[in-house]
PQR file of N, CA, C, O and H, with PARSE charges and radii, in Angstrom:
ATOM      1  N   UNK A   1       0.833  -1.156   0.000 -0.4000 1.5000
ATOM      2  CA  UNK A   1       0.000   0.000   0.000 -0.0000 2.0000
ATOM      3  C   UNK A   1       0.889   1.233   0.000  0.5500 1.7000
ATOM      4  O   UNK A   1       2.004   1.123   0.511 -0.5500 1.4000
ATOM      5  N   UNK A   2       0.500   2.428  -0.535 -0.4000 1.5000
ATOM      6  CA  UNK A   2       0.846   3.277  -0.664 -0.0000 2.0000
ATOM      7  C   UNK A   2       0.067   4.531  -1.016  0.5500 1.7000
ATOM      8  O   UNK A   2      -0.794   4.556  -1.895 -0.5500 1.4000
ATOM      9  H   UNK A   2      -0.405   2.517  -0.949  0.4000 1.0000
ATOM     10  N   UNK A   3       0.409   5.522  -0.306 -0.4000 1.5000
ATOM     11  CA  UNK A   3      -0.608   6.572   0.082 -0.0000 2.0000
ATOM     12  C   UNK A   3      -0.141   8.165   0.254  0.5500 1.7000
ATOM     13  O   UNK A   3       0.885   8.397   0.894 -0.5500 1.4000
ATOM     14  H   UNK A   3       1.109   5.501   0.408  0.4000 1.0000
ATOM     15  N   UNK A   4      -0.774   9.066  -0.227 -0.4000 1.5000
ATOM     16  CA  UNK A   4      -0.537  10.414   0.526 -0.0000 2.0000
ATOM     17  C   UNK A   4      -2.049  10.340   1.377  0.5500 1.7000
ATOM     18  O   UNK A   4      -3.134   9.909   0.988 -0.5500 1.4000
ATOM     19  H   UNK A   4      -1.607   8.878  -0.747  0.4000 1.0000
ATOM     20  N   UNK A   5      -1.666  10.916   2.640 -0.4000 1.5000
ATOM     21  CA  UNK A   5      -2.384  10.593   3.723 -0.0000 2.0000
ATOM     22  C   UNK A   5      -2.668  12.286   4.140  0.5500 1.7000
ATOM     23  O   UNK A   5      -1.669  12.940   3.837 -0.5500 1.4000
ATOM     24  H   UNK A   5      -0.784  11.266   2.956  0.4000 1.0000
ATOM     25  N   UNK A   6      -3.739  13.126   4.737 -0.4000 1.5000
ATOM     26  CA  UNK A   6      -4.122  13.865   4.605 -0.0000 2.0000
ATOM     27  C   UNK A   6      -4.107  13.866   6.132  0.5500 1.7000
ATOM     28  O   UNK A   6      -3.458  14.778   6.644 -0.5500 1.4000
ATOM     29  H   UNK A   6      -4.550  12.595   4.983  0.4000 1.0000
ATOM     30  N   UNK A   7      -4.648  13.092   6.858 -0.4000 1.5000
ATOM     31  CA  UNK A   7      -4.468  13.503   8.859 -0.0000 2.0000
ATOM     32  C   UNK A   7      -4.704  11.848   9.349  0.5500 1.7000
ATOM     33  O   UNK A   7      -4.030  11.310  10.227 -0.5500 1.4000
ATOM     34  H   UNK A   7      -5.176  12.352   6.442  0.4000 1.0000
ATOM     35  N   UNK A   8      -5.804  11.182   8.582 -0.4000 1.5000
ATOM     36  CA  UNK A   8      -6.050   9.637   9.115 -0.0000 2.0000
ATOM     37  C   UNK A   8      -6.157   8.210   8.660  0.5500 1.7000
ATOM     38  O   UNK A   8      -7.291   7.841   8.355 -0.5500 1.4000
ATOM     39  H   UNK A   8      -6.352  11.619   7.868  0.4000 1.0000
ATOM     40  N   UNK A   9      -5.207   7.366   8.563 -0.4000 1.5000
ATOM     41  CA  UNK A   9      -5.791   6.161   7.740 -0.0000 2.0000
ATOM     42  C   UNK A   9      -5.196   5.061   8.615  0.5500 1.7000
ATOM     43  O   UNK A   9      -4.216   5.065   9.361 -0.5500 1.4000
ATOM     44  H   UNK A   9      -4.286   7.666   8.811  0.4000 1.0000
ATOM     45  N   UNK A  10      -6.424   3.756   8.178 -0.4000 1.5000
ATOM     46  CA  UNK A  10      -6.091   2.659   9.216 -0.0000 2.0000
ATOM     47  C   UNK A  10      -5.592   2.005   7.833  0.5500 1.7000
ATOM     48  O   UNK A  10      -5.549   2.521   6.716 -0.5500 1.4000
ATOM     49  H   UNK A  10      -7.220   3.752   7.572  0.4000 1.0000
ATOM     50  N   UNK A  11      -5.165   0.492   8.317 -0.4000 1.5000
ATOM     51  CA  UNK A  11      -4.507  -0.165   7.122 -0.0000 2.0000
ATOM     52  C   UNK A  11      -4.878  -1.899   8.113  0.5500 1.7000
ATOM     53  O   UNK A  11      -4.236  -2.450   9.006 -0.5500 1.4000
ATOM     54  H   UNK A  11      -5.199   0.072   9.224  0.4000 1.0000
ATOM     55  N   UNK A  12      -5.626  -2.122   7.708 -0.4000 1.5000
ATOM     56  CA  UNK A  12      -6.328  -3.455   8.084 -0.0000 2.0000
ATOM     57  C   UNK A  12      -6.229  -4.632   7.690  0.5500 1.7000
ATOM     58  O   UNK A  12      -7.083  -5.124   6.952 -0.5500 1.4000
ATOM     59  H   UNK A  12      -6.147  -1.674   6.982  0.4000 1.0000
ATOM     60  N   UNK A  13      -4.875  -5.483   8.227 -0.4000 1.5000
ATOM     61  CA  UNK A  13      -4.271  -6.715   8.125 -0.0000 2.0000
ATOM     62  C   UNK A  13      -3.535  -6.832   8.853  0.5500 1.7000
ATOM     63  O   UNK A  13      -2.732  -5.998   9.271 -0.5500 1.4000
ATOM     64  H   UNK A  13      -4.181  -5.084   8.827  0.4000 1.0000
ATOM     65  N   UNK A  14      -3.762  -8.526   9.306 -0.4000 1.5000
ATOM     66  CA  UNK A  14      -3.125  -8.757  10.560 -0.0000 2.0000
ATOM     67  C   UNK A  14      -1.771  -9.425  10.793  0.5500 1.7000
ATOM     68  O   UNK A  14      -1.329  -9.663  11.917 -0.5500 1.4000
ATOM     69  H   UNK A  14      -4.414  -9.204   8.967  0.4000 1.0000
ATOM     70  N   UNK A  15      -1.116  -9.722   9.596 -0.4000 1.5000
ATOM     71  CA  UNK A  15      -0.107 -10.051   9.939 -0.0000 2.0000
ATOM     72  C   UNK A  15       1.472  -8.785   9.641  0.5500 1.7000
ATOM     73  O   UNK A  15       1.544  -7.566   9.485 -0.5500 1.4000
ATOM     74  H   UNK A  15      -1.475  -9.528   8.682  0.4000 1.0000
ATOM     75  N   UNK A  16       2.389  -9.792   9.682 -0.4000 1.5000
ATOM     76  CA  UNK A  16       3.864  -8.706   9.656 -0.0000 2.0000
ATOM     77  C   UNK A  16       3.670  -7.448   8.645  0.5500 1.7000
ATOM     78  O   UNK A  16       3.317  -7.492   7.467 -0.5500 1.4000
ATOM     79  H   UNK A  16       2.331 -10.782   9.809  0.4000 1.0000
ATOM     80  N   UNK A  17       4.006  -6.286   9.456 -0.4000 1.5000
ATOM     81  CA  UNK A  17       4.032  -5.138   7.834 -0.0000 2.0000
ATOM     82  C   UNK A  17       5.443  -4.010   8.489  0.5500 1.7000
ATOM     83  O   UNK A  17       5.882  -3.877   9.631 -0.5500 1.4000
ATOM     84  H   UNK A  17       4.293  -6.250  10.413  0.4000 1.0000
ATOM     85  N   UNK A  18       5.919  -3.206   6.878 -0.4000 1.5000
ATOM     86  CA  UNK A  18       6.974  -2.447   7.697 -0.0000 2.0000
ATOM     87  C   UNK A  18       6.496  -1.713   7.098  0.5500 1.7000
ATOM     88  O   UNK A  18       5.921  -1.921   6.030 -0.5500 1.4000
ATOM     89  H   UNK A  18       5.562  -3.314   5.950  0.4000 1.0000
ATOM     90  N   UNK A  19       6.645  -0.557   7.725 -0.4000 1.5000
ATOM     91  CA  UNK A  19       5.825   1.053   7.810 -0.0000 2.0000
ATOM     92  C   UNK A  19       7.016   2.447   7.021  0.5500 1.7000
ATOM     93  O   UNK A  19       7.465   3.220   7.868 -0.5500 1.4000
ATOM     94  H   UNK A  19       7.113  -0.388   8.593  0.4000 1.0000
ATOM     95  N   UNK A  20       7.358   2.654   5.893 -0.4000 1.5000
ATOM     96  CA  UNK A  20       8.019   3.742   5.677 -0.0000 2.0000
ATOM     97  C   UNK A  20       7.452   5.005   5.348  0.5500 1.7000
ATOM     98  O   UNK A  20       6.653   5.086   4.415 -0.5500 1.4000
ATOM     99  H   UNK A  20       6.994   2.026   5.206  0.4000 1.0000
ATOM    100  N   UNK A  21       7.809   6.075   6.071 -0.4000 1.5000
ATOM    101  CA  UNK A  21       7.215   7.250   5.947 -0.0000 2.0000
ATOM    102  C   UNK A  21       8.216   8.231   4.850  0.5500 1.7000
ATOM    103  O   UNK A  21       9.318   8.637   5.220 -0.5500 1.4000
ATOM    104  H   UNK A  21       8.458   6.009   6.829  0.4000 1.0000
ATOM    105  N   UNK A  22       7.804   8.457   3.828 -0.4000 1.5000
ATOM    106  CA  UNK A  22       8.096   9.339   2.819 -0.0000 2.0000
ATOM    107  C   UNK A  22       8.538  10.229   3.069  0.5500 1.7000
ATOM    108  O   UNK A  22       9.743  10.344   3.292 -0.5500 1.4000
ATOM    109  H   UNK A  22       6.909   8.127   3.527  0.4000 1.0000
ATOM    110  N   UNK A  23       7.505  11.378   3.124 -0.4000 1.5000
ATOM    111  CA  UNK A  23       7.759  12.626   3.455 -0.0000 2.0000
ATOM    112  C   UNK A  23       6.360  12.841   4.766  0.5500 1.7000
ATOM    113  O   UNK A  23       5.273  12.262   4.760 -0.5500 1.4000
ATOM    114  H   UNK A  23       6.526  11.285   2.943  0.4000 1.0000
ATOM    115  N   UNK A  24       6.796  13.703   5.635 -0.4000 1.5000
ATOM    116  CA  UNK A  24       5.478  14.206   6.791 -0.0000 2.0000
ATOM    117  C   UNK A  24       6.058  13.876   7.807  0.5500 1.7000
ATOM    118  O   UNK A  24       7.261  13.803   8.056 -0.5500 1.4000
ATOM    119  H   UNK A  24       7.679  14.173   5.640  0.4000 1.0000
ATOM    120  N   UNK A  25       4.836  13.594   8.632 -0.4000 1.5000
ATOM    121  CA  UNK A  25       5.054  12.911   9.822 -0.0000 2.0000
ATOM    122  C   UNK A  25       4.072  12.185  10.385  0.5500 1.7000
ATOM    123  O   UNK A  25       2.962  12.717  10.372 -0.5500 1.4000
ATOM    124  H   UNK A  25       3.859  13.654   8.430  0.4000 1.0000
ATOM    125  N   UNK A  26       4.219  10.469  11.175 -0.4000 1.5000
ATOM    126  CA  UNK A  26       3.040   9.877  11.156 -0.0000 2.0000
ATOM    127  C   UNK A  26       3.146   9.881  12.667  0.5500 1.7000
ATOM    128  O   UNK A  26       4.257   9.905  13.195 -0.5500 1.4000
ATOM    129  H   UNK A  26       5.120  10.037  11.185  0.4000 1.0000
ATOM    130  N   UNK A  27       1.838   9.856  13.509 -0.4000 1.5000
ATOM    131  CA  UNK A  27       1.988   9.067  15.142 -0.0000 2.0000
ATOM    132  C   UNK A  27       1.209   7.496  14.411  0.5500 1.7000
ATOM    133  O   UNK A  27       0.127   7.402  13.831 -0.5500 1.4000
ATOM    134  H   UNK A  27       0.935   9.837  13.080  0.4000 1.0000
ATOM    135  N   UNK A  28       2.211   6.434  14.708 -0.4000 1.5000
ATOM    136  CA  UNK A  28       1.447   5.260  14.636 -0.0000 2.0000
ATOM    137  C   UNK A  28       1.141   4.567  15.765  0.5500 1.7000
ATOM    138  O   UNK A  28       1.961   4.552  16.682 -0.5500 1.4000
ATOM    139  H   UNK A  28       3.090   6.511  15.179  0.4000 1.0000
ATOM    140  N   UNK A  29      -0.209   3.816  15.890 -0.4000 1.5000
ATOM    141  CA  UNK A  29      -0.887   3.605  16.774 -0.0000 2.0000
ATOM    142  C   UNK A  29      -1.876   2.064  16.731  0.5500 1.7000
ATOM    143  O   UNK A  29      -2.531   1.848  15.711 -0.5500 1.4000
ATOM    144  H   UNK A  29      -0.875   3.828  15.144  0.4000 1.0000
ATOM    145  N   UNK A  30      -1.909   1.271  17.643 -0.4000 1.5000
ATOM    146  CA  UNK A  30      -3.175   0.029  17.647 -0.0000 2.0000
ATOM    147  C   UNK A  30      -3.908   0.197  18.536  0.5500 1.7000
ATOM    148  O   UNK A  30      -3.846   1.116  19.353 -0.5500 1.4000
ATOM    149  H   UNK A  30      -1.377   1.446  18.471  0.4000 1.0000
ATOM    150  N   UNK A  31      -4.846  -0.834  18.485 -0.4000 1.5000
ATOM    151  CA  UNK A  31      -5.469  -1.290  19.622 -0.0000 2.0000
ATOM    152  C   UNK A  31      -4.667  -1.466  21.071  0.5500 1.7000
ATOM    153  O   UNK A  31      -5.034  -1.299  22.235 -0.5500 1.4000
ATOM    154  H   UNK A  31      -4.897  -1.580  17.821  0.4000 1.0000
ATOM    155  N   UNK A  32      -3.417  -1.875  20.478 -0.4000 1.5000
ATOM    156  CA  UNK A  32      -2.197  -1.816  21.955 -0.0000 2.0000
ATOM    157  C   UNK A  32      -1.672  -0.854  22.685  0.5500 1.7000
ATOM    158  O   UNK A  32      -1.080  -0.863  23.764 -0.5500 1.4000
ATOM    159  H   UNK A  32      -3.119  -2.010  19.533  0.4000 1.0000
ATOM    160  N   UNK A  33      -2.015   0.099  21.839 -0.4000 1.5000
ATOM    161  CA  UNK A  33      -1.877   1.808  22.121 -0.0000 2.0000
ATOM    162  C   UNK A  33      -0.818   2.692  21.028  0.5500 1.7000
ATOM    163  O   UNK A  33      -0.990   2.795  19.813 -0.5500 1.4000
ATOM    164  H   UNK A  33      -2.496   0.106  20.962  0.4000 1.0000
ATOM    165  N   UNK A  34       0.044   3.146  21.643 -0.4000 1.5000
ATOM    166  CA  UNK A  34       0.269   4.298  21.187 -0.0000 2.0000
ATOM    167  C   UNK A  34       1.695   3.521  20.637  0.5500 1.7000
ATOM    168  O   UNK A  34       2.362   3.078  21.572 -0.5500 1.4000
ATOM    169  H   UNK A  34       0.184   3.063  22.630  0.4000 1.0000
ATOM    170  N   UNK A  35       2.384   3.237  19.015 -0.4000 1.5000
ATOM    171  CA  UNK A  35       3.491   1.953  18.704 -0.0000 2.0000
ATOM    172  C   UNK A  35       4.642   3.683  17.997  0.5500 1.7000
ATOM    173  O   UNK A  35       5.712   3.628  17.392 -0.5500 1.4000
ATOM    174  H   UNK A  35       1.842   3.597  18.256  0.4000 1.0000
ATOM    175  N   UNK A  36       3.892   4.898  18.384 -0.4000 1.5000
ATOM    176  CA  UNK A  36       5.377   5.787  17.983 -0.0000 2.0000
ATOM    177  C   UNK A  36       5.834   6.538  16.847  0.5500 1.7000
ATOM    178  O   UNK A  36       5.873   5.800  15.862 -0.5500 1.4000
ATOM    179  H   UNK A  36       3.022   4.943  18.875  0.4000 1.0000
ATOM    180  N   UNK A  37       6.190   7.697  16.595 -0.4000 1.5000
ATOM    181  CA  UNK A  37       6.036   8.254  15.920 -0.0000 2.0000
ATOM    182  C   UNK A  37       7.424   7.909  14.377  0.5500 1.7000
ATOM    183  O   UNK A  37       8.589   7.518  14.456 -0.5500 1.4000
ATOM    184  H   UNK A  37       6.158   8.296  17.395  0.4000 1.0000
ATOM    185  N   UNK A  38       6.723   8.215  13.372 -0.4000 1.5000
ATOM    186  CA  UNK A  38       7.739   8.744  12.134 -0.0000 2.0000
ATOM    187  C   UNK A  38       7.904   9.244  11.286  0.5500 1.7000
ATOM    188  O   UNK A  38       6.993   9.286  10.459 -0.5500 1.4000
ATOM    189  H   UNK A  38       5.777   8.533  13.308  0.4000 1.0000
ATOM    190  N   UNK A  39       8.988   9.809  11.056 -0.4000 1.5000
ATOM    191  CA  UNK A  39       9.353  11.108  10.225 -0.0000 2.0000
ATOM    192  C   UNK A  39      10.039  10.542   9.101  0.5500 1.7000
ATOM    193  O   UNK A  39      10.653   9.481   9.000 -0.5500 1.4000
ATOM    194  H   UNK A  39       9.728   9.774  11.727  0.4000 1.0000
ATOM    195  N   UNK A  40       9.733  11.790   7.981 -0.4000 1.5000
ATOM    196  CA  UNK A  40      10.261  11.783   6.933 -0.0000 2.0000
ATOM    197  C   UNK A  40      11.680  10.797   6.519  0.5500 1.7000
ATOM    198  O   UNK A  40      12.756  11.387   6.617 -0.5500 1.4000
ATOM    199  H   UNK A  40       9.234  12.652   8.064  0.4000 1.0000
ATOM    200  N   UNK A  41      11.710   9.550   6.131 -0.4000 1.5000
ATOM    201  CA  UNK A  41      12.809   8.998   5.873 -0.0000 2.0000
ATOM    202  C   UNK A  41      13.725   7.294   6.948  0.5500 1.7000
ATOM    203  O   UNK A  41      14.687   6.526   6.945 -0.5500 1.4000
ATOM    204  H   UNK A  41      10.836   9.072   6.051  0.4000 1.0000
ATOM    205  N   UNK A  42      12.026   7.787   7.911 -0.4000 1.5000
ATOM    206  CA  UNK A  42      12.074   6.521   9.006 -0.0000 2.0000
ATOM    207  C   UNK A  42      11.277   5.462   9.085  0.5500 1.7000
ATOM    208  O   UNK A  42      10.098   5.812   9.038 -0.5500 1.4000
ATOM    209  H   UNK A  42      11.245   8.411   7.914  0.4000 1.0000
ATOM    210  N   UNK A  43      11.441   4.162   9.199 -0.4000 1.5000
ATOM    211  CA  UNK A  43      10.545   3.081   9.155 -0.0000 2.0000
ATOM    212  C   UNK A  43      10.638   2.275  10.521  0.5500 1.7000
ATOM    213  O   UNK A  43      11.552   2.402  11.335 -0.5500 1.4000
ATOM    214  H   UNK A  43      12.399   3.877   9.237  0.4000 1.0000
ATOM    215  N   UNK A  44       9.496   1.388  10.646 -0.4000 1.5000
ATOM    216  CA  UNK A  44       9.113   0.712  11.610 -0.0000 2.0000
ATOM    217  C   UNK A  44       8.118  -0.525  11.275  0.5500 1.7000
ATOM    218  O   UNK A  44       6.980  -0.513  10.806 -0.5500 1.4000
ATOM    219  H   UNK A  44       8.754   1.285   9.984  0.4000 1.0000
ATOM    220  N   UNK A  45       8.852  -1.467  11.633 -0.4000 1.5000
ATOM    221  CA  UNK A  45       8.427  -3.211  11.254 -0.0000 2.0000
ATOM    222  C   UNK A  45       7.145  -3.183  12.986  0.5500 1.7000
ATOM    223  O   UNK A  45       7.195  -2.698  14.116 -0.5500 1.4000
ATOM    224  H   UNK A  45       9.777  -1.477  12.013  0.4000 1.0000
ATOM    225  N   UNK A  46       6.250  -3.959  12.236 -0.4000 1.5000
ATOM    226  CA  UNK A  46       4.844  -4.463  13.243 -0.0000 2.0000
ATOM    227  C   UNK A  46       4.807  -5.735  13.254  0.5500 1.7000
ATOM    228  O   UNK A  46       4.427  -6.455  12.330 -0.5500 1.4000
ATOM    229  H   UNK A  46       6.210  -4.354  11.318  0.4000 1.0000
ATOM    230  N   UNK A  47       5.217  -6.078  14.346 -0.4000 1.5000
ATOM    231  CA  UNK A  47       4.797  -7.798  14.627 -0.0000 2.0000
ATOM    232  C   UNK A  47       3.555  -8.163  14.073  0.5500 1.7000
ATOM    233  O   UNK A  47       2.735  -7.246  14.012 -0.5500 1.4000
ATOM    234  H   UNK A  47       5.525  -5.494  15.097  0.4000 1.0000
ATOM    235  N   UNK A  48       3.119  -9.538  13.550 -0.4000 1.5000
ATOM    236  CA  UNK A  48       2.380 -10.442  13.564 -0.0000 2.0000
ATOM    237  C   UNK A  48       1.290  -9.963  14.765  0.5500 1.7000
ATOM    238  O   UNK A  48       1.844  -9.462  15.744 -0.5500 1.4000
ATOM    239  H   UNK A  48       3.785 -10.283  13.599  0.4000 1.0000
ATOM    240  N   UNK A  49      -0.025 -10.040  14.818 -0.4000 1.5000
ATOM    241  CA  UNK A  49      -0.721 -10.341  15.775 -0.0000 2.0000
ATOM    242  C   UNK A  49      -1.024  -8.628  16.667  0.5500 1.7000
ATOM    243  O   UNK A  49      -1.589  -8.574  17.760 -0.5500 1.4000
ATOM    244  H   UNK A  49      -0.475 -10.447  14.023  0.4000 1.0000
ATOM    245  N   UNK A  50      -0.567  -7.517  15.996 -0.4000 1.5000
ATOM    246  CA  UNK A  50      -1.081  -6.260  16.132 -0.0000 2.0000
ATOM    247  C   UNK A  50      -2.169  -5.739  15.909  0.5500 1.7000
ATOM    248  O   UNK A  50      -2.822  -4.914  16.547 -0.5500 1.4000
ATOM    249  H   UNK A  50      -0.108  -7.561  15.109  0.4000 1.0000
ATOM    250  N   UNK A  51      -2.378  -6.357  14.784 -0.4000 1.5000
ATOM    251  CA  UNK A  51      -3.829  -6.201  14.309 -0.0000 2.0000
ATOM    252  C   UNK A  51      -3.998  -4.763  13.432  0.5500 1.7000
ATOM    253  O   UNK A  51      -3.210  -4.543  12.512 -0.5500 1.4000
ATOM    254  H   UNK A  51      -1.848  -7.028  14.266  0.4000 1.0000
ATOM    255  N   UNK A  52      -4.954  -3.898  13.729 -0.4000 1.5000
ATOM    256  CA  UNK A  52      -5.179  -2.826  12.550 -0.0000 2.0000
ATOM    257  C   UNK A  52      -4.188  -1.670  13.333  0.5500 1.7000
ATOM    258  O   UNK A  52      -4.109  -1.246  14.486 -0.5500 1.4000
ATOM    259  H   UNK A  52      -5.594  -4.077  14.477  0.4000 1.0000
ATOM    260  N   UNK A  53      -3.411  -1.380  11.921 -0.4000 1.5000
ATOM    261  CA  UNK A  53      -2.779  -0.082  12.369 -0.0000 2.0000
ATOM    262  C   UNK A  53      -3.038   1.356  12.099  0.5500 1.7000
ATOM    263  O   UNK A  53      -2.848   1.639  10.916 -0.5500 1.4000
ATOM    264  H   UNK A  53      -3.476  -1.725  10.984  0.4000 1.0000
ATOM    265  N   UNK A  54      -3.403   2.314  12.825 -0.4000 1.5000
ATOM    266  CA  UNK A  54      -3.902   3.710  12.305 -0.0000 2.0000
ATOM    267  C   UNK A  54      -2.443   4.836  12.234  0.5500 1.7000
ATOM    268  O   UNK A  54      -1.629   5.046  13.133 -0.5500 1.4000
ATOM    269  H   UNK A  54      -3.558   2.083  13.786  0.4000 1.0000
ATOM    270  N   UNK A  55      -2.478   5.307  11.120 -0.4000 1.5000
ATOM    271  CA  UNK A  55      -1.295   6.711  11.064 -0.0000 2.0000
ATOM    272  C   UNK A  55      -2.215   8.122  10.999  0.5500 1.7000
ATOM    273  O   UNK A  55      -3.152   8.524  10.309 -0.5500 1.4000
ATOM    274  H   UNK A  55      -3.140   5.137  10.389  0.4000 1.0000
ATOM    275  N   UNK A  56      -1.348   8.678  12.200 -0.4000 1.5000
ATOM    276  CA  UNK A  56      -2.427   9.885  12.294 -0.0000 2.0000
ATOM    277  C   UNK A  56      -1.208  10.714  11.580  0.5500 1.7000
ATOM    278  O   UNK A  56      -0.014  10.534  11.822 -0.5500 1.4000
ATOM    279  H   UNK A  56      -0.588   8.352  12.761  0.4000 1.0000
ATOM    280  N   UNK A  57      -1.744  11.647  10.661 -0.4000 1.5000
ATOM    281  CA  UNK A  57      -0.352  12.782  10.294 -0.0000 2.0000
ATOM    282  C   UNK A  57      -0.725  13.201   9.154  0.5500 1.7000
ATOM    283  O   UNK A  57      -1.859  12.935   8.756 -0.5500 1.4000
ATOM    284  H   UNK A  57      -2.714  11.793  10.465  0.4000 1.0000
ATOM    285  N   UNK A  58       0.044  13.850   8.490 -0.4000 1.5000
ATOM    286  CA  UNK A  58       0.575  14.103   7.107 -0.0000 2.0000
ATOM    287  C   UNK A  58       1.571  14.019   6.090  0.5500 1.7000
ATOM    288  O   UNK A  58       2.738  14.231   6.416 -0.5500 1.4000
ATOM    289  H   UNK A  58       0.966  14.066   8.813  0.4000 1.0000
ATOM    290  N   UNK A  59       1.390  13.841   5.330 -0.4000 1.5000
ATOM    291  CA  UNK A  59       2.556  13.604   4.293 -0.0000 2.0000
ATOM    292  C   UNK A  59       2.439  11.702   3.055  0.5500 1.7000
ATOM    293  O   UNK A  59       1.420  11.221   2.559 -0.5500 1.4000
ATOM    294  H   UNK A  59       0.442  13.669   5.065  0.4000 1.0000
ATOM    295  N   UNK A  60       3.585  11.271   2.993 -0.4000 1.5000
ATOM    296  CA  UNK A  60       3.421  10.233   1.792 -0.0000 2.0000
ATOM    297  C   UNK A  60       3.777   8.845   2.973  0.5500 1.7000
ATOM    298  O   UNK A  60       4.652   8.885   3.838 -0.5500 1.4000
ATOM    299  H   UNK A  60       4.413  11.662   3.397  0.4000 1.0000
ATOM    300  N   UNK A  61       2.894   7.755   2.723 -0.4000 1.5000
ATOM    301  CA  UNK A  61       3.335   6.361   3.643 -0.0000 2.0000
ATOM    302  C   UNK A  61       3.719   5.522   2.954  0.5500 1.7000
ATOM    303  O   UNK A  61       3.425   5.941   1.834 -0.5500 1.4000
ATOM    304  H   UNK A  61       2.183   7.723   2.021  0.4000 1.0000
ATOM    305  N   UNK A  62       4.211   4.553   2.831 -0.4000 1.5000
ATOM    306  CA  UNK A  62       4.308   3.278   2.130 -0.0000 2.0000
ATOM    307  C   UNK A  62       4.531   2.064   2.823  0.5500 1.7000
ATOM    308  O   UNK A  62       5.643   1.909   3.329 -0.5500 1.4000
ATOM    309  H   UNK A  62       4.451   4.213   3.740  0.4000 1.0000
ATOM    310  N   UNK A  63       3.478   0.962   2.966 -0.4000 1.5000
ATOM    311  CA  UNK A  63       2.982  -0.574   3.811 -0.0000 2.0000
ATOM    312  C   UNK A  63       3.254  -1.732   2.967  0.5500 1.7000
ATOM    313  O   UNK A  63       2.675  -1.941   1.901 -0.5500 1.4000
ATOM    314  H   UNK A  63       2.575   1.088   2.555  0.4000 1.0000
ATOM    315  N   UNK A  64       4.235  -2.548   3.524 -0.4000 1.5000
ATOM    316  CA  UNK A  64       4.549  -3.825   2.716 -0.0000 2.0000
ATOM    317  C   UNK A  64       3.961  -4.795   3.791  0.5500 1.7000
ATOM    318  O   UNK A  64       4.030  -4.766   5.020 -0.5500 1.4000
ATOM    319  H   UNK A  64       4.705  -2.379   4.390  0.4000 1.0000
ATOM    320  N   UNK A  65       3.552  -5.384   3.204 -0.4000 1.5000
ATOM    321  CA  UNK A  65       2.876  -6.772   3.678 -0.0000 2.0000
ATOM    322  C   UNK A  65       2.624  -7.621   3.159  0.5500 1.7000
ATOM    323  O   UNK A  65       1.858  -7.428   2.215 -0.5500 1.4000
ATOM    324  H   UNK A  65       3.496  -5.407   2.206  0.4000 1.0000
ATOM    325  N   UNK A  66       3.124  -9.216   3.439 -0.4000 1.5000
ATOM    326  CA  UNK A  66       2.517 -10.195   2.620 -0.0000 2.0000
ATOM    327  C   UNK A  66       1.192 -10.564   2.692  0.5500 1.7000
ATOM    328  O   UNK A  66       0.683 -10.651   3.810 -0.5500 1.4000
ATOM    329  H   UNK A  66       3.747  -9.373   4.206  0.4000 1.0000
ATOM    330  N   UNK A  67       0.383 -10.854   1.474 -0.4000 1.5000
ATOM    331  CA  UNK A  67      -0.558 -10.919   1.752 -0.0000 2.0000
ATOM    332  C   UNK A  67      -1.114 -12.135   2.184  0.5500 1.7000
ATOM    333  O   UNK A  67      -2.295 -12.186   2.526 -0.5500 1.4000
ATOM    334  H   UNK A  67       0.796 -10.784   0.566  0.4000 1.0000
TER
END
């Protein structure tokens, strides 16, 4: 997946995904709470078993996941 993101988007699948943020800035977040913020040029891998992830922010995302 890949996205310019405007303030909110969830991304709904439950297994492994890694999170790169383009340009902006995202707070990423689950049901587990609050998993941390990233900026322009930083990524962050999500365990298995997180469940749906929401990016609150602005700017460009990009979500790899097997499907």
């Amino acid at each position: 997946m890949y996205g310019s993101v405007a303030s909110h988007a969830v991304v709904p699948h439950v297994g492994p995904r890694i999170a790169l943020c383009l340009s902006g800035e995202f707070t990423v977040g689950s049901a587990l709470g609050d998993l941390g913020t990233l900026k322009a040029g930083e990524s962050a891998f999500i365990p298995h078993g997180v469940g749906n992830i929401e990016f609150t922010g602005s700017g460009d995302l990009a979500v790899a996941y097997v499907p």
